[in-house]
C-alpha positions as CSV (number, residue, x, y, z in Angstrom):
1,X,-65.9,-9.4,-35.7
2,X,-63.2,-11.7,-35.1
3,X,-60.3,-9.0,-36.9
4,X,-61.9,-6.3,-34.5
5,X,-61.7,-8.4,-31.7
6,X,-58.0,-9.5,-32.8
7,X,-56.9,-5.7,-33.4
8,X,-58.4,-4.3,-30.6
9,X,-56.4,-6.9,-28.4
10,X,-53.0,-5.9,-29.5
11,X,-53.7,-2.4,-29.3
12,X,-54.6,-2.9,-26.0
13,X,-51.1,-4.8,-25.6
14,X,-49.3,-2.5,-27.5
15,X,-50.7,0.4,-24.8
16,X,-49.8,-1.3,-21.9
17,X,-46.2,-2.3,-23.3
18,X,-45.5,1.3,-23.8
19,X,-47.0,2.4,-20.9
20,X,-45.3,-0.3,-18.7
21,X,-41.9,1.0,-20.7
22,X,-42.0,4.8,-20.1
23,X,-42.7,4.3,-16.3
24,X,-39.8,1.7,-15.6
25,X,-37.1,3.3,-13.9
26,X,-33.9,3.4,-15.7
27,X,-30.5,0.8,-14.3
28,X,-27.8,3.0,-13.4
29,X,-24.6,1.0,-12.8
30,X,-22.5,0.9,-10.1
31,X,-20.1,3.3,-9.8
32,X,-16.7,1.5,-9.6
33,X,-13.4,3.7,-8.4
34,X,-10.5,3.4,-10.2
35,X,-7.5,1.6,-8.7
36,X,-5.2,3.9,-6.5
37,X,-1.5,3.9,-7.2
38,X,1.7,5.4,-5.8
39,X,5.1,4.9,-6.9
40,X,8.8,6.1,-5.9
41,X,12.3,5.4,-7.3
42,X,15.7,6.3,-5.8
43,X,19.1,6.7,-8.0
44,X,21.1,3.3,-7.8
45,X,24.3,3.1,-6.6
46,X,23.5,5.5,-3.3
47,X,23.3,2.8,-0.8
48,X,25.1,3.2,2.5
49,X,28.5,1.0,2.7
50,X,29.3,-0.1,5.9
51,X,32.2,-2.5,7.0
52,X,30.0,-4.9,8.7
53,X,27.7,-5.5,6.0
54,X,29.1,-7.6,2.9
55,X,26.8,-5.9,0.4
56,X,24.4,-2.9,1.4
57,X,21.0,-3.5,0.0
58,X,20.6,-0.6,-2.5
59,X,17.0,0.8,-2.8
60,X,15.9,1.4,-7.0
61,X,12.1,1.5,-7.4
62,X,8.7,0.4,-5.3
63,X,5.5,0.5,-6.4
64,X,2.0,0.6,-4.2
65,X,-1.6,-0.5,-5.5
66,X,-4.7,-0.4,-4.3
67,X,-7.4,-2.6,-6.4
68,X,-11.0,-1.8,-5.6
69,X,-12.3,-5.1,-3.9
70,X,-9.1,-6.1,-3.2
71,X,-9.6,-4.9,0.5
72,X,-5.6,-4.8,0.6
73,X,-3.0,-2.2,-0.6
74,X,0.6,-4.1,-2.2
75,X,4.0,-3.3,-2.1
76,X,6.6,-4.2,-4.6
77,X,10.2,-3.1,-3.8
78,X,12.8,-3.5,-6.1
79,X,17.1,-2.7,-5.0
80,X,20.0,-2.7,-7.3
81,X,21.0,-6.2,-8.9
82,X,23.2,-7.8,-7.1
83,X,22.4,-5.9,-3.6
84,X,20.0,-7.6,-2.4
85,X,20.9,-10.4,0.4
86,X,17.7,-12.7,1.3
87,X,19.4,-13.4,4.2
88,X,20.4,-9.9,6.1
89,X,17.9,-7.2,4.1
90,X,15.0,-5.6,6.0
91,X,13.2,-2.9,4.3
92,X,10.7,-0.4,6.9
93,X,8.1,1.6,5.5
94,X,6.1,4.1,7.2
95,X,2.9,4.6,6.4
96,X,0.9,8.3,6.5
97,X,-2.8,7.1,6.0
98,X,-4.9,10.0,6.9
99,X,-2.0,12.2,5.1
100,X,-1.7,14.2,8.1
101,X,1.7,14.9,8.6
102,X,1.0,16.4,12.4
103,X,-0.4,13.3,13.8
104,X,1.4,9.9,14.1
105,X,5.2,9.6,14.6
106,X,6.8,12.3,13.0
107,X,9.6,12.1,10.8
108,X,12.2,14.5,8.9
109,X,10.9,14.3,5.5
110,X,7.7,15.5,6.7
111,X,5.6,12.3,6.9
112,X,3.8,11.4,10.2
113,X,3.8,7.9,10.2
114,X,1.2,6.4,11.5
115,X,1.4,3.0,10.5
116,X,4.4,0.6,9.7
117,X,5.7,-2.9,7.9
118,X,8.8,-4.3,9.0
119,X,10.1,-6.4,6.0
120,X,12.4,-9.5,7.8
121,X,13.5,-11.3,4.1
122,X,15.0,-13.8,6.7
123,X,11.8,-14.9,8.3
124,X,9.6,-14.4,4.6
125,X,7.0,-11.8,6.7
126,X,6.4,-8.7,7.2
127,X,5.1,-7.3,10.6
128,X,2.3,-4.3,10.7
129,X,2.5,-2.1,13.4
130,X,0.9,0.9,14.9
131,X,2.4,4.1,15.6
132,X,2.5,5.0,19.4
133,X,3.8,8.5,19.7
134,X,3.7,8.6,23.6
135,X,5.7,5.9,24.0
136,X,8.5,7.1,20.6
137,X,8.7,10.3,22.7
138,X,9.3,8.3,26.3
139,X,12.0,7.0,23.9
140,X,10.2,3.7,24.4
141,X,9.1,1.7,21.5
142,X,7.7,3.7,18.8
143,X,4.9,1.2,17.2
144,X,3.1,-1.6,18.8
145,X,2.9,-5.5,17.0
146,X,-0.9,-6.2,14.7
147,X,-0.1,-8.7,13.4
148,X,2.4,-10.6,10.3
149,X,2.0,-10.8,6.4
150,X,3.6,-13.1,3.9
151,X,6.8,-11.8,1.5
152,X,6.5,-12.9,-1.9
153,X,10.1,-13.0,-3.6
154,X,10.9,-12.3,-7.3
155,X,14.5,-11.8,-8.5
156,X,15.9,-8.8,-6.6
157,X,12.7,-7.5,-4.9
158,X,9.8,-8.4,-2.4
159,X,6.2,-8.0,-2.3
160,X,3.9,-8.1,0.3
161,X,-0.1,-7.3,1.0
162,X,-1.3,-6.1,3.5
163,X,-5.0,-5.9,4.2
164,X,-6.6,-2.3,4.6
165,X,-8.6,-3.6,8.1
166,X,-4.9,-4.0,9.5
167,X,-4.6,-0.2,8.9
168,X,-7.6,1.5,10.4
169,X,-9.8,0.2,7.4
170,X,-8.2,3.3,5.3
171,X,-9.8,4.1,2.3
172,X,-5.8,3.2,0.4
173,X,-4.8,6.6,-0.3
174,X,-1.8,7.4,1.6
175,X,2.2,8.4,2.1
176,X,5.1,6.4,2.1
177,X,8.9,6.5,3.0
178,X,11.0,3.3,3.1
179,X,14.3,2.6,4.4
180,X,17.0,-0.5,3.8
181,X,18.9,-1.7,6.7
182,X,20.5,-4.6,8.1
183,X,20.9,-6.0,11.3
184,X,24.8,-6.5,12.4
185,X,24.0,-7.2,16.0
186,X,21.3,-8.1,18.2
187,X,20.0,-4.7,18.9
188,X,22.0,-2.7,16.2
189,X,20.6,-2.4,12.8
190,X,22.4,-0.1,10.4
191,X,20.5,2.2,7.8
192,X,21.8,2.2,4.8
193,X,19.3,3.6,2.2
194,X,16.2,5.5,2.2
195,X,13.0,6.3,-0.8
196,X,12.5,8.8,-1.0
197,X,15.3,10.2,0.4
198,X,14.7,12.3,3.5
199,X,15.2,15.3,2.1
200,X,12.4,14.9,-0.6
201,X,8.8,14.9,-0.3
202,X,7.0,10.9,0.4
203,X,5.4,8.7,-2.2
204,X,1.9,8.9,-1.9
205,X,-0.9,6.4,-3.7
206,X,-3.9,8.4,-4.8
């Protein structure tokens, strides 16, 4: 009686494991996007000369990532060896980020910038701005002060992160044109490189 008893017990078991099993609902996992990514090179060499600049910072390479989580999309920009003066180089880049070349502040190459970082290697910060196309066509100024981000420094190049909530919480994937340029008086800054160059189509991180 005792074996029935026994048997009949882990049968009983063995019918509610399976049933228990069969009816669980299955653990999907989290999607996870991949990281977006945009990069743009320019020929070295090409950089403006001008007589009032000792050495024209000279534009080679800049990369742009996106990490998901990272709530943030970071620029690296590299120039030519030897060209690039921590003391006098400013790099702008103008940023498309609903990849709408009709709205924002429109440019030559195509882009219609609605965002921009104004890279002072002087000051180690960067300042984000937002495009204001009434005022750019008042011939007033053309972006309006968010607010400042650290530079990093490495060798011949900067790198900077800016956080996405700075840029209309975009969702990272957007254009991008840069330009070199030094100041050589108070109001007089001199442009001596661009990437891409005007004349070709913007980086874009996707």
């Amino acid at each position: 009686m005792r074996r029935f008893v026994r048997a009949a017990s882990m049968t009983l078991l063995f019918a509610i494991g399976a049933c228990s099993n069969s009816t669980a609902p299955d653990r999907i996992p989290p999607t996870i996007p991949p990281p977006l990514h945009g990069e743009v090179t320019d020929p070295a060499g090409d950089a403006v000369a001008d007589a009032r600049i000792a050495v024209s910072p000279d534009l080679v390479r800049a990369t742009a990532d996106v990490v998901t989580g990272s709530g943030s999309v970071t620029f690296v920009i590299q120039f030519a060896a030897g060209s690039f003066n921590r003391q006098t180089t400013r790099v702008s880049v103008l940023l498309d980020t609903d990849q709408d070349g009709s709205t924002g502040n429109r440019q030559v190459s195509g882009l219609g910038a609605d965002y921009g970082l104004d890279l002072d290697a002087a000051t180690g910060q960067a300042a984000v701005t937002k495009a204001n196309p009434p005022a750019c066509a008042a011939r007033l100024s053309c972006f309006d002060p968010l607010g400042l981000v650290p530079i990093i420094f490495a060798g011949d190049g900067m790198q900077v992160a800016v956080p996405l909530s700075l840029l209309g919480n975009d969702d990272g994937r957007m254009n991008f044109q840069m330009s070199a340029y030094v100041m050589v008086a108070s109001q007089t800054s001199v442009v001596v490189d661009f990437m891409p160059d005007s004349n070709l189509p913007p980086g874009r991180i996707q």
